[in-house]
mmCIF file as gemmi writes it, N, C-alpha and C atoms, coordinates in Angstrom:
data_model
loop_
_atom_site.group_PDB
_atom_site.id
_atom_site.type_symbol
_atom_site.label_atom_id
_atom_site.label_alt_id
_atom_site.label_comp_id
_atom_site.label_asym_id
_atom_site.label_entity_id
_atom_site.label_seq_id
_atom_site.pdbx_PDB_ins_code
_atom_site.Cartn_x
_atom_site.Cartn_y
_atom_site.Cartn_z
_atom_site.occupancy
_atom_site.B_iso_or_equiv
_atom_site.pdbx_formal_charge
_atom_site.auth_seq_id
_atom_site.auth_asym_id
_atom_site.pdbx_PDB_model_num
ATOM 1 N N . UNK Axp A 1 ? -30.088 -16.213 -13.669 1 0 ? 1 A 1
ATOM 2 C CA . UNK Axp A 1 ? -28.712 -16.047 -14.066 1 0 ? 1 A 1
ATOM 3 C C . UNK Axp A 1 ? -28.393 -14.575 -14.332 1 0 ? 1 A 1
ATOM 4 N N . UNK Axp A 2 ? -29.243 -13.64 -14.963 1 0 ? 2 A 1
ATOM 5 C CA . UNK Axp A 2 ? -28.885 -12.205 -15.3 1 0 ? 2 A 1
ATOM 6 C C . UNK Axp A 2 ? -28.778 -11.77 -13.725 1 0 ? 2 A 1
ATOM 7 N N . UNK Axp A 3 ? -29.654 -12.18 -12.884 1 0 ? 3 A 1
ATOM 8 C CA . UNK Axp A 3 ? -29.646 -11.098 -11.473 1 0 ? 3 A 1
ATOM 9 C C . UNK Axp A 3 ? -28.146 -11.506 -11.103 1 0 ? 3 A 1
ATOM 10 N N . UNK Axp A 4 ? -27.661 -12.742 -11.317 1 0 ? 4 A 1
ATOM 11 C CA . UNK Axp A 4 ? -25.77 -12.705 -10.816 1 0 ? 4 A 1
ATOM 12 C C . UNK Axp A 4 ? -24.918 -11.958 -11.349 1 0 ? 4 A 1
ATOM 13 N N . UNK Axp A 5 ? -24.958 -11.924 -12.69 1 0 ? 5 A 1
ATOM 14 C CA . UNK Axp A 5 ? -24.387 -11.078 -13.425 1 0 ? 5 A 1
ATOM 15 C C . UNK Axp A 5 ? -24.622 -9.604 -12.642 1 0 ? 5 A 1
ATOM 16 N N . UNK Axp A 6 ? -25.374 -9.317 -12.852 1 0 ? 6 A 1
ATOM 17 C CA . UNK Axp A 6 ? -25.955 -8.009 -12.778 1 0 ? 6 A 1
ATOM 18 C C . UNK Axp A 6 ? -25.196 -7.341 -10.811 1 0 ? 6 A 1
ATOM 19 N N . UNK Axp A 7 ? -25.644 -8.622 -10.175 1 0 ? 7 A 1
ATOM 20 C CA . UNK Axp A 7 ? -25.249 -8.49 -8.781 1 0 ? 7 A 1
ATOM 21 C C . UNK Axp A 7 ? -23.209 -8.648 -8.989 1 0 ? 7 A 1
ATOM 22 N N . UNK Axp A 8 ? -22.627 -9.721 -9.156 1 0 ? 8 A 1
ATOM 23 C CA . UNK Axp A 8 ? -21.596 -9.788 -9.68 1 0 ? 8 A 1
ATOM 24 C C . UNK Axp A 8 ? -20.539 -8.71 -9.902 1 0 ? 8 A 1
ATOM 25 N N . UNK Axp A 9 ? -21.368 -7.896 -11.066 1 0 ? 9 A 1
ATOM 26 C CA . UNK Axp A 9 ? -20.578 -6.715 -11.785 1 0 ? 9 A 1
ATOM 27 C C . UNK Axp A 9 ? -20.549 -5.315 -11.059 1 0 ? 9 A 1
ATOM 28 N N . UNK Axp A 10 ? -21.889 -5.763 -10.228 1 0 ? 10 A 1
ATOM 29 C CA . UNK Axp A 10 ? -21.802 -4.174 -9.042 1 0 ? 10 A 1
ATOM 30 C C . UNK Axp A 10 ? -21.064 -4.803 -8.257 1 0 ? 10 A 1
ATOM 31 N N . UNK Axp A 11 ? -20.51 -5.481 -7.721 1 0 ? 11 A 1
ATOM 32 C CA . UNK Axp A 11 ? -19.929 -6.188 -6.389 1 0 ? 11 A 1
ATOM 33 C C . UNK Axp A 11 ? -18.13 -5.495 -7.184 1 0 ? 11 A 1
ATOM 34 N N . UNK Axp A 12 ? -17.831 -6.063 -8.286 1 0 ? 12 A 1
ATOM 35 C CA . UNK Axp A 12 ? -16.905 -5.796 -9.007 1 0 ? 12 A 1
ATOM 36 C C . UNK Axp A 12 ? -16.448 -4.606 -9.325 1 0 ? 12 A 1
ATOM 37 N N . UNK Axp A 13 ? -17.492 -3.696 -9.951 1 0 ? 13 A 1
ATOM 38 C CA . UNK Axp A 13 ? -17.414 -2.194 -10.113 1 0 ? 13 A 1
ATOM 39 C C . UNK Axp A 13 ? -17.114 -1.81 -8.473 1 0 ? 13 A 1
ATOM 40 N N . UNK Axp A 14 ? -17.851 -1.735 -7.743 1 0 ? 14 A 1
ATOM 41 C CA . UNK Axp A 14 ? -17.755 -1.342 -6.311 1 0 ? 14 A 1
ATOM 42 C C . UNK Axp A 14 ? -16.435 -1.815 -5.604 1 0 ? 14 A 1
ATOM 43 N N . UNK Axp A 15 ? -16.001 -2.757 -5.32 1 0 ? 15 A 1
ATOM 44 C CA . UNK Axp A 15 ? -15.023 -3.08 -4.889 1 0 ? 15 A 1
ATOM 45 C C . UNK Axp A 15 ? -12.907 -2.425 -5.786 1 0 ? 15 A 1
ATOM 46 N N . UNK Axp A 16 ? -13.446 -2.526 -7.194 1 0 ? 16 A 1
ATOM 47 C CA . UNK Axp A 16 ? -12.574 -1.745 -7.877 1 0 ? 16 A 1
ATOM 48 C C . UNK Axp A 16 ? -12.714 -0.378 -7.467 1 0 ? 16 A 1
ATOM 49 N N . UNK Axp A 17 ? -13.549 0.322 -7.309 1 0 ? 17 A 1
ATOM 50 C CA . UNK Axp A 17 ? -13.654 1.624 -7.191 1 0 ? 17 A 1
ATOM 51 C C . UNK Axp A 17 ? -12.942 1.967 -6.019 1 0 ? 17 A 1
ATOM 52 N N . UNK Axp A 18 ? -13.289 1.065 -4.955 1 0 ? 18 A 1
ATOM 53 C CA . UNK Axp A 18 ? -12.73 1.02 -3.682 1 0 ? 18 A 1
ATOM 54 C C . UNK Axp A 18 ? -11.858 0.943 -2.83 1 0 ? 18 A 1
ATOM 55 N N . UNK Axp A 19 ? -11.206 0.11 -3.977 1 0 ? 19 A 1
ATOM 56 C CA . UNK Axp A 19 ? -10.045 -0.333 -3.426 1 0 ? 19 A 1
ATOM 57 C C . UNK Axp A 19 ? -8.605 0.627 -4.008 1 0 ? 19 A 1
ATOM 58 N N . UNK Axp A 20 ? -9.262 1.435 -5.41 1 0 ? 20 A 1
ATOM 59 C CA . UNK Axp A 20 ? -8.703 1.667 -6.446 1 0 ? 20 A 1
ATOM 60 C C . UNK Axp A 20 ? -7.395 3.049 -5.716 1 0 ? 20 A 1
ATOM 61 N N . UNK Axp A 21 ? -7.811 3.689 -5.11 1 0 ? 21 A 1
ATOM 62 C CA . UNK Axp A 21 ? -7.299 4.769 -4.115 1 0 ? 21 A 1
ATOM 63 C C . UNK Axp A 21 ? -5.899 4.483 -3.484 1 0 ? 21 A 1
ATOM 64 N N . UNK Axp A 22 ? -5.992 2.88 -2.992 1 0 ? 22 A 1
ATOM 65 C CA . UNK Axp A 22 ? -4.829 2.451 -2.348 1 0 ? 22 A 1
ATOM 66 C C . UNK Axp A 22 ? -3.349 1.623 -2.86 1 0 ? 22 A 1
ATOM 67 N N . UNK Axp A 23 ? -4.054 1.797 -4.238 1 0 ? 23 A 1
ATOM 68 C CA . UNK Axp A 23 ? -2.914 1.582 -5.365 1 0 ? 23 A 1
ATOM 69 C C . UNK Axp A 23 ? -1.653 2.211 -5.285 1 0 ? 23 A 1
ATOM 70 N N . UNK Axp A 24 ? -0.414 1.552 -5.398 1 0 ? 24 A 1
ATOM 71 C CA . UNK Axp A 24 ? 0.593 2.309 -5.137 1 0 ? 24 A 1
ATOM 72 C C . UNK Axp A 24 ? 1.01 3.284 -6.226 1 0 ? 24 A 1
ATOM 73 N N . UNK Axp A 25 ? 1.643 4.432 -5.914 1 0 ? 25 A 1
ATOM 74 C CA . UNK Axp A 25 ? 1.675 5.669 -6.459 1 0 ? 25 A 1
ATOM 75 C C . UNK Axp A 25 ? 3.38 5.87 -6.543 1 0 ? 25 A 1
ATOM 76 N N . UNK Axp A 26 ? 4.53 4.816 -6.708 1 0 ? 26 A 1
ATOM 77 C CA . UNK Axp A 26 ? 5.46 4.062 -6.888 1 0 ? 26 A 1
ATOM 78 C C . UNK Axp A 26 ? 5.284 4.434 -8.641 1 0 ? 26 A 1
ATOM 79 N N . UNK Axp A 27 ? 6.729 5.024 -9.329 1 0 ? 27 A 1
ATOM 80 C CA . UNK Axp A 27 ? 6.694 4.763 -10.388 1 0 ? 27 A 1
ATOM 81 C C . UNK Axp A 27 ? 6.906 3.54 -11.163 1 0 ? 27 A 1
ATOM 82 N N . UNK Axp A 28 ? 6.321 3.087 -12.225 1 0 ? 28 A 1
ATOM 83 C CA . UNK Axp A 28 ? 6.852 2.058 -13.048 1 0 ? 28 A 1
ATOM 84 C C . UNK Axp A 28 ? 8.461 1.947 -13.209 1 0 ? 28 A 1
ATOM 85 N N . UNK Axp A 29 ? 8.412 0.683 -13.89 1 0 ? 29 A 1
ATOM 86 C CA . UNK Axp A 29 ? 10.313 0.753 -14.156 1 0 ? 29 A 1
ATOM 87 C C . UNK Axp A 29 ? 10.575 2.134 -15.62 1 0 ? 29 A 1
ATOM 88 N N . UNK Axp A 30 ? 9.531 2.305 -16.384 1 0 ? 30 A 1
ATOM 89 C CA . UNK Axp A 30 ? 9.813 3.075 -17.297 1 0 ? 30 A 1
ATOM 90 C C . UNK Axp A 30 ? 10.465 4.197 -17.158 1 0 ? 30 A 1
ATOM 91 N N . UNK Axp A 31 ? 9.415 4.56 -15.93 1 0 ? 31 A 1
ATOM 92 C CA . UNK Axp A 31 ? 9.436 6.15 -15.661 1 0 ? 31 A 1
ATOM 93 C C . UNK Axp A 31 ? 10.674 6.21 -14.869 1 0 ? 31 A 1
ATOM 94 N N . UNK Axp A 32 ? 10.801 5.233 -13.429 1 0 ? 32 A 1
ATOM 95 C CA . UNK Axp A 32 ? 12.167 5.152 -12.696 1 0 ? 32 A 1
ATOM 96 C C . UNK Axp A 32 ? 13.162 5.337 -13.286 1 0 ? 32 A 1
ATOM 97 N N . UNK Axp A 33 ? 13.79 4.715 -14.748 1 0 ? 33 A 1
ATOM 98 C CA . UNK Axp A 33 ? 14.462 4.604 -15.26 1 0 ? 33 A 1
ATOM 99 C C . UNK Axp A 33 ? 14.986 6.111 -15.691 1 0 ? 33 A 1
ATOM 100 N N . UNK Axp A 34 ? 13.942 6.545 -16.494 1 0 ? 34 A 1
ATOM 101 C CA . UNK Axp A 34 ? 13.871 7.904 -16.926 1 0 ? 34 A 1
ATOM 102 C C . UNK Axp A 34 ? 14.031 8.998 -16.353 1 0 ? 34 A 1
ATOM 103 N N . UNK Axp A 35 ? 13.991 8.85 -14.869 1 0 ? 35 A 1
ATOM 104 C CA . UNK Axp A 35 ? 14.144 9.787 -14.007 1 0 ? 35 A 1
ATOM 105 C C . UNK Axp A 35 ? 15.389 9.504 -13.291 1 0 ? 35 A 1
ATOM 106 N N . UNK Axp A 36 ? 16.29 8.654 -13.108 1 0 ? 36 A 1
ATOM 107 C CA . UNK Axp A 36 ? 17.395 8.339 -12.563 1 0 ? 36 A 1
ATOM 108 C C . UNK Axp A 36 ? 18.213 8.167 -13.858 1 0 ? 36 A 1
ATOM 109 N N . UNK Axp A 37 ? 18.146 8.213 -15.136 1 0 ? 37 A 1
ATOM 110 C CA . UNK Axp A 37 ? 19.024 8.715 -16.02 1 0 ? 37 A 1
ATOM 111 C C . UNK Axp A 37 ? 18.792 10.169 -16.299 1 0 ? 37 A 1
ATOM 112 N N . UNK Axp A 38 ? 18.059 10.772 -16.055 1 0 ? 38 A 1
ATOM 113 C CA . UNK Axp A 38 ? 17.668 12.664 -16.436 1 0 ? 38 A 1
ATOM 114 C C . UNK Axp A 38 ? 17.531 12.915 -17.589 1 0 ? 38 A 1
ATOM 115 N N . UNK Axp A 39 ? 16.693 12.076 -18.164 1 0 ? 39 A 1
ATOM 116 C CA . UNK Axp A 39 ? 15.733 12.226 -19.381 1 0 ? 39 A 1
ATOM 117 C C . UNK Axp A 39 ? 14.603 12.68 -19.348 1 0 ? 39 A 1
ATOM 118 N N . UNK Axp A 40 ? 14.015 12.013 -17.931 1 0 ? 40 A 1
ATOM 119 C CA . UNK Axp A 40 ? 12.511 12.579 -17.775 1 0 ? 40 A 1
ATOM 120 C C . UNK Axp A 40 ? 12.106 13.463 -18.161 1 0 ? 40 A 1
ATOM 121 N N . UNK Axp A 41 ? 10.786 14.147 -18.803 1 0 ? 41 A 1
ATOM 122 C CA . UNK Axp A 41 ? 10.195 15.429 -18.155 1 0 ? 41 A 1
ATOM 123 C C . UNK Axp A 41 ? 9.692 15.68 -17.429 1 0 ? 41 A 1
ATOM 124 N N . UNK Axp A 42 ? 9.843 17.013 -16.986 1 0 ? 42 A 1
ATOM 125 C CA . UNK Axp A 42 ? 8.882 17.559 -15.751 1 0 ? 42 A 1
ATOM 126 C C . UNK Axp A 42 ? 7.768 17.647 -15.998 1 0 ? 42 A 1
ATOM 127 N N . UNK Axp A 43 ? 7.296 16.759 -14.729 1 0 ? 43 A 1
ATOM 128 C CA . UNK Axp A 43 ? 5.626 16.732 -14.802 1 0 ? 43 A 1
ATOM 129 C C . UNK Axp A 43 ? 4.908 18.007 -14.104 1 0 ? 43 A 1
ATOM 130 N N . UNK Axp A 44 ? 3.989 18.405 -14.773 1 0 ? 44 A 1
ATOM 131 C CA . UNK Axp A 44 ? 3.211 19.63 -14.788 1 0 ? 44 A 1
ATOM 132 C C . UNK Axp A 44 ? 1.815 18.833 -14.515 1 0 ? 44 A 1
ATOM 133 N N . UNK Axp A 45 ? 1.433 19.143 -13.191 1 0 ? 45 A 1
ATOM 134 C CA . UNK Axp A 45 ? 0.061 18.995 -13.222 1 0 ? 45 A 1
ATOM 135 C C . UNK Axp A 45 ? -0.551 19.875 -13.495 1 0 ? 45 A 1
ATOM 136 N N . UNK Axp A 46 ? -2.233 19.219 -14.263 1 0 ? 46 A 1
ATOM 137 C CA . UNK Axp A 46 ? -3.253 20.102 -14.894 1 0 ? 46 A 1
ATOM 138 C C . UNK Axp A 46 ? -3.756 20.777 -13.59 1 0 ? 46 A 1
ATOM 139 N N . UNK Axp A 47 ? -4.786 21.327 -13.756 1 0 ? 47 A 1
ATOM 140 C CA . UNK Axp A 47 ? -5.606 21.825 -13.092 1 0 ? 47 A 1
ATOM 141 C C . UNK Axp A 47 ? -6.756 21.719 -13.561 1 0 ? 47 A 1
ATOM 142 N N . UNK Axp A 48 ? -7.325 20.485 -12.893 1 0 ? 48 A 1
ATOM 143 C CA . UNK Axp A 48 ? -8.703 19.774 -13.496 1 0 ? 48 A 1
ATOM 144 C C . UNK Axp A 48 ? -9.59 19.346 -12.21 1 0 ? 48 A 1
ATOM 145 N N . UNK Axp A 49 ? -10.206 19.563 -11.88 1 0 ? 49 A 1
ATOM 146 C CA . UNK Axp A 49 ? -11.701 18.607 -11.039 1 0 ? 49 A 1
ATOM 147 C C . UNK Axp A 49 ? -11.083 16.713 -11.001 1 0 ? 49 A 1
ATOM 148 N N . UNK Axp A 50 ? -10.794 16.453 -12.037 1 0 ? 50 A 1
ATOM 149 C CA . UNK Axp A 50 ? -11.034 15.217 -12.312 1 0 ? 50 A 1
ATOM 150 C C . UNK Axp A 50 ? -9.466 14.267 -12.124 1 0 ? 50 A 1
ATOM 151 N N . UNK Axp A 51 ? -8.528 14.991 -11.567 1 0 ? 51 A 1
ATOM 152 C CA . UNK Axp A 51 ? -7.538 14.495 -11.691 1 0 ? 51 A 1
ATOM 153 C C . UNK Axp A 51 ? -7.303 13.515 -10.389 1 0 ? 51 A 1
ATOM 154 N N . UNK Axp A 52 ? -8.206 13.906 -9.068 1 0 ? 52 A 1
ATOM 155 C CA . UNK Axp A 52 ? -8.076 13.075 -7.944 1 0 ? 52 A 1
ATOM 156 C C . UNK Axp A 52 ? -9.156 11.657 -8.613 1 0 ? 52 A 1
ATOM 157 N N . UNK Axp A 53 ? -9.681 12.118 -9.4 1 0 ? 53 A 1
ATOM 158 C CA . UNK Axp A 53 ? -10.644 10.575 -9.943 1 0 ? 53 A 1
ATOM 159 C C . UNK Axp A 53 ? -9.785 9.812 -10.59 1 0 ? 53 A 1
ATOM 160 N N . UNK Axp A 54 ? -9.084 10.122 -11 1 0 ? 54 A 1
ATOM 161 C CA . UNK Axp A 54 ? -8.37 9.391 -12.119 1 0 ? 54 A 1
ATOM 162 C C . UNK Axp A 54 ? -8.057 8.085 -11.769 1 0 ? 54 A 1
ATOM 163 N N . UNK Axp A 55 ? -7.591 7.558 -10.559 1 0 ? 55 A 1
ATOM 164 C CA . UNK Axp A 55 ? -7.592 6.145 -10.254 1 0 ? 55 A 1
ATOM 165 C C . UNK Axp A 55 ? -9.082 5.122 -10.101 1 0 ? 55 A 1
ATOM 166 N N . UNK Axp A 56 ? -10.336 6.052 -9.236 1 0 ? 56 A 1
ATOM 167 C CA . UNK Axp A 56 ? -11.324 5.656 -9.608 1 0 ? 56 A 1
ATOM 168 C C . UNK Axp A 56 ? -12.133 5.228 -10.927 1 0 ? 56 A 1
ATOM 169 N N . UNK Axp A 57 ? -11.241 6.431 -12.09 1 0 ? 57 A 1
ATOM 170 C CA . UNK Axp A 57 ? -12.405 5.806 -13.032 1 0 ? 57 A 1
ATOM 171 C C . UNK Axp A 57 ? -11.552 4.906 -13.375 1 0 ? 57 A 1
ATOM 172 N N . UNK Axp A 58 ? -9.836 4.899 -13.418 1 0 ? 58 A 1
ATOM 173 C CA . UNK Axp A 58 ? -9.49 3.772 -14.146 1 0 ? 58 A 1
ATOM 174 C C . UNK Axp A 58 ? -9.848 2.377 -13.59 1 0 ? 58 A 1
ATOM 175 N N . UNK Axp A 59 ? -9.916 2.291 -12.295 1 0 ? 59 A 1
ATOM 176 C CA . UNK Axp A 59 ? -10.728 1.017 -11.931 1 0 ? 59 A 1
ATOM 177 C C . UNK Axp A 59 ? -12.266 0.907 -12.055 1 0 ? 59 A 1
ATOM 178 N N . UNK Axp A 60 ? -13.18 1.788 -12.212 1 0 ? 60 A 1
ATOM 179 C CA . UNK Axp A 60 ? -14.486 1.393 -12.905 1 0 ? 60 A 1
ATOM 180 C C . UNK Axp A 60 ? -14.129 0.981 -14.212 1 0 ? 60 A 1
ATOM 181 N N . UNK Axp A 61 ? -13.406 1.948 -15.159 1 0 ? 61 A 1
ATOM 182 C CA . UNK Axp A 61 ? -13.44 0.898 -16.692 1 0 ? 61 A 1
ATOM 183 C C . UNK Axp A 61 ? -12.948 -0.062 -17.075 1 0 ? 61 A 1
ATOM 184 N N . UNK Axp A 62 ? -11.375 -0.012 -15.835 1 0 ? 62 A 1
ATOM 185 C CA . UNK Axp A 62 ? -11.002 -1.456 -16.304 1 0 ? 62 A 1
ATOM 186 C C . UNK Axp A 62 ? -11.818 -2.755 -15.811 1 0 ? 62 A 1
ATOM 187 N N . UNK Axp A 63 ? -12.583 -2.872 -14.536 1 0 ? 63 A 1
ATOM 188 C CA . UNK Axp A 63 ? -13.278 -3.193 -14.411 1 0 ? 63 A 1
ATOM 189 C C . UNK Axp A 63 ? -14.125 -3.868 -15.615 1 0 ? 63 A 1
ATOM 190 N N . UNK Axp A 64 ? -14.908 -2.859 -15.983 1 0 ? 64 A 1
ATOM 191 C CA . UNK Axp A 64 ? -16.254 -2.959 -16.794 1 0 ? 64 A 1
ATOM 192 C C . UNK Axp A 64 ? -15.815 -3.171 -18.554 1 0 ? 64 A 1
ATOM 193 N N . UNK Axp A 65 ? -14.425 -3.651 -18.6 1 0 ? 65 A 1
ATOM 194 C CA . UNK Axp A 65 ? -13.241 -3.893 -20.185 1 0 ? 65 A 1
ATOM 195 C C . UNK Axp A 65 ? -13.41 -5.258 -19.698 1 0 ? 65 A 1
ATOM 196 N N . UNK Axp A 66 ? -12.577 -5.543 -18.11 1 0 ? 66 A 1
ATOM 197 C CA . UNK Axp A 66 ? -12.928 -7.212 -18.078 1 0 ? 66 A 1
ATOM 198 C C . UNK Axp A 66 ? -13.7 -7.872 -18.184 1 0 ? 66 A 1
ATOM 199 N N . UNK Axp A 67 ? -15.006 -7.344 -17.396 1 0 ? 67 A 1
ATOM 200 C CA . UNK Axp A 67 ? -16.185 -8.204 -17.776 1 0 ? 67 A 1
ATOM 201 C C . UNK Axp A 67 ? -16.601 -8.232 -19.212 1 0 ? 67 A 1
ATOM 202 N N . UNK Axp A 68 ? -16.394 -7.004 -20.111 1 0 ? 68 A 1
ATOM 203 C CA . UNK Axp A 68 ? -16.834 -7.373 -20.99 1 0 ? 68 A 1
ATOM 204 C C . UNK Axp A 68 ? -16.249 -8.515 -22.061 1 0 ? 68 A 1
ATOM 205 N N . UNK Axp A 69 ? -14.651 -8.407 -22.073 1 0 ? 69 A 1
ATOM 206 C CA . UNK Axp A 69 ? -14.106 -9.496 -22.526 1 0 ? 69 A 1
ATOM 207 C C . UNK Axp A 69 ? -14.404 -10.971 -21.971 1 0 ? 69 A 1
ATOM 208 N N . UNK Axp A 70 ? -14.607 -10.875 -20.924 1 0 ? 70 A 1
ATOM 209 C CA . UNK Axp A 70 ? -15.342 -12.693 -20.015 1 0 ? 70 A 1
ATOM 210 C C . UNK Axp A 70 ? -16.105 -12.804 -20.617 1 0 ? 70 A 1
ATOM 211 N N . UNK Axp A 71 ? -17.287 -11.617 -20.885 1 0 ? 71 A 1
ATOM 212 C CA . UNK Axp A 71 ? -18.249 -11.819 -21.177 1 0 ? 71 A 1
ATOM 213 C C . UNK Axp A 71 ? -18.549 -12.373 -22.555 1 0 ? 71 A 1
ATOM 214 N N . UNK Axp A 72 ? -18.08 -11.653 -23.185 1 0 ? 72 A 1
ATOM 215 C CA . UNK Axp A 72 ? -17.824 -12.108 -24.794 1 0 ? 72 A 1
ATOM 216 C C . UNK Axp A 72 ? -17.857 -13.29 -24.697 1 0 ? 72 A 1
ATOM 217 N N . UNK Axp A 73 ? -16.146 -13.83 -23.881 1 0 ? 73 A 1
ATOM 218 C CA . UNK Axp A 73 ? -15.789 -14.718 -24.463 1 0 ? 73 A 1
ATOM 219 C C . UNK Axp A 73 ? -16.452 -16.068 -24.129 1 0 ? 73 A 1
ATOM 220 N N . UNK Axp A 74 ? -17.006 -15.855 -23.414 1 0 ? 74 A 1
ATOM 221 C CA . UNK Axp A 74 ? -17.667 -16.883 -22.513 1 0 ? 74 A 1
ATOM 222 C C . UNK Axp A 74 ? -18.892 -17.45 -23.147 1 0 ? 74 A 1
ATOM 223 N N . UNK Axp A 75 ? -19.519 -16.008 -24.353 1 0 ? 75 A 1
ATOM 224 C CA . UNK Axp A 75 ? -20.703 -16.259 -25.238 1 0 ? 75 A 1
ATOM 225 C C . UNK Axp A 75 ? -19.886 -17.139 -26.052 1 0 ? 75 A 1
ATOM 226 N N . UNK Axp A 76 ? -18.831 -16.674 -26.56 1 0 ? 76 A 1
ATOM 227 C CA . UNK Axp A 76 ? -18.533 -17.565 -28.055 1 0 ? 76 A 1
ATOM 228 C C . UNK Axp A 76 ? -18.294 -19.107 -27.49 1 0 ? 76 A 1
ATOM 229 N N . UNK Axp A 77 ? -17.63 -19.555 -26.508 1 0 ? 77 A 1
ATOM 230 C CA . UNK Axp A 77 ? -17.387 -20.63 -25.774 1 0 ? 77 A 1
ATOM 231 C C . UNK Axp A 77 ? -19.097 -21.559 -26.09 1 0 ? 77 A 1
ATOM 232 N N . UNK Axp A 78 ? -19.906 -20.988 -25.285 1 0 ? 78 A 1
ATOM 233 C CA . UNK Axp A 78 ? -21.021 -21.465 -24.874 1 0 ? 78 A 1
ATOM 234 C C . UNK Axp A 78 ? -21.804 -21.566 -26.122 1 0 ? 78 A 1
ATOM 235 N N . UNK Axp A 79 ? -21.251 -20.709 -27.446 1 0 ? 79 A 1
ATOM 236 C CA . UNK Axp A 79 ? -22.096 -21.251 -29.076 1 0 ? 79 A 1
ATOM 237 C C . UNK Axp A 79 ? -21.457 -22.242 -29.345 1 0 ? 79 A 1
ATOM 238 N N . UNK Axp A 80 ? -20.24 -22.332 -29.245 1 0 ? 80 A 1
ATOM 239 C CA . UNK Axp A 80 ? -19.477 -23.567 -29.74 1 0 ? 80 A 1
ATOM 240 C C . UNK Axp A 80 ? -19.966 -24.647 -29.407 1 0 ? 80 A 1
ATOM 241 N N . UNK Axp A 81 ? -20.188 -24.487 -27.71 1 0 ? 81 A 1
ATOM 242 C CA . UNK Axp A 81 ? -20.178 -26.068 -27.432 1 0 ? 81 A 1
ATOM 243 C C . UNK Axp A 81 ? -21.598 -26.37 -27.742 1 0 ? 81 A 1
ATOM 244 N N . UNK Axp A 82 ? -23.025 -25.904 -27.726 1 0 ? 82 A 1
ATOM 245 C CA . UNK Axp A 82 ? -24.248 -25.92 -28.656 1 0 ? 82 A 1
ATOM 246 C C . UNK Axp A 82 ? -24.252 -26.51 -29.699 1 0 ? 82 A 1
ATOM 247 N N . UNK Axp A 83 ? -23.292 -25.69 -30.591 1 0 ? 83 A 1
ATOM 248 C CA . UNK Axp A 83 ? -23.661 -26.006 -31.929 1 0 ? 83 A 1
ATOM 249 C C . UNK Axp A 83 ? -23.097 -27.551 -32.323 1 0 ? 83 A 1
């Protein structure tokens, strides 16, 4: 059972990572909003290494947030029905 998990969560991490790039780059309604009333601010990009990652890591952690909440929850589930 751990080698599924284990296989599982790389299949998961990997495929988030992967896919994570082709996410649309479409603003939210927040920001739309904000920018078609002229409230917005002007966005200033940093100048960082890490800013083309930024969709990658957010799909490795969100990723690796879900499993851990399944994971959890799935322990407390599985004491319950035991005990």
């Amino acid at each position: 059972m751990k080698w599924f998990t284990i296989v599982a969560l790389a299949l998961a991490v990997g495929l988030a990572t992967a896919v994570s790039p082709f996410a649309s780059s479409a603003p939210d309604g927040l920001t739309r909003v904000a920018a078609d009333k002229g409230f917005a601010a002007r966005e200033s990009r940093p100048r960082t290494p890490l800013l083309d990652y930024q969709a990658l890591l957010g799909g490795f952690a969100g990723t690796l947030i879900v499993f851990a909440a399944g994971y959890g929850i799935a322990r407390v589930v599985r004491r319950e029905r035991t005990a």
